[in-house]
N, C-alpha and C positions, 0 to 999 in steps of 0.2 A: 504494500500500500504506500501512495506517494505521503510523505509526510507537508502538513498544512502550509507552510513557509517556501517548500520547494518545491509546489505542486503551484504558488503564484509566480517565483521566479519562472518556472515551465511557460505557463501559460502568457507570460510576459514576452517571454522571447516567442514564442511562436508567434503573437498578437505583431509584434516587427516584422518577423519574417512575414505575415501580410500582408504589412503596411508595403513592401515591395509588389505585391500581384494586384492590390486594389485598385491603385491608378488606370490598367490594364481593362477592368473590371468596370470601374464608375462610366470607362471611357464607351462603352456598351450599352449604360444604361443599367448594370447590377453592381452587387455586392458581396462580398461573404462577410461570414457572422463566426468567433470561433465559439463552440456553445461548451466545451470541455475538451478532456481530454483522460484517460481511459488507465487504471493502473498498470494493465498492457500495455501500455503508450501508444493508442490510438488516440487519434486526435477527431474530433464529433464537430464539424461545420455545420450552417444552413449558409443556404443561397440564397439572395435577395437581391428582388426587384427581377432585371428581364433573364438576371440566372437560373433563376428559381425553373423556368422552363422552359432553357435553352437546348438546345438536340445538340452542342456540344460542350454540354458540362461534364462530362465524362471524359474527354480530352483534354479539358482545360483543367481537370482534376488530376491526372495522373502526370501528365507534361508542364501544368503551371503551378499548380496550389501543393501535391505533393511533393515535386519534385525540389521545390524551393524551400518546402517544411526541412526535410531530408537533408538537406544543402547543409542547413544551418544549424539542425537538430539530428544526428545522427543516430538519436536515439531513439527517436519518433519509430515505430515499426510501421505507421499508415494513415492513411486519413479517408473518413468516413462522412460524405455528407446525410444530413438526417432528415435531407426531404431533395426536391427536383428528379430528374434524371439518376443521377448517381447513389445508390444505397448500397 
């Protein structure tokens, strides 16, 4: 189990590692949300706005959002969004 202090450091640096793919993201018309993240170290997004049901959030998911989670968090094992296209 993550303990409380380093389970917001986690989520801090993932929240950054975001703030890189949002721009990408607002530029479209959507957003992502990080809504947690998993003692597994799965990471739990939603999609929002025109993401939420985009026919390529599943490539934008494994080429943009996890790919850059991963980049920066090597610890991360995955990331799971909790609604749109991608579950």
């Amino acid at each position: 189990m993550i303990e409380s202090n380093e389970k917001l450091e986690l989520l801090d640096r993932i929240n950054r590692a975001l703030d890189e793919i949002r721009p990408h993201l607002n530029g479209d018309g959507g957003d992502i949300e990080l809504v947690d993240v998993t003692d597994d170290m799965i990471v739990m997004v939603k999609w929002i706005g025109n993401c939420e049901f985009c026919s390529m959030s599943a490539m934008t998911m494994r080429a943009g959002v996890e790919q850059t989670i991963k980049d920066k968090l090597p610890e991360i094992n995955g990331v799971m969004a909790v609604n749109g296209y991608y579950k």
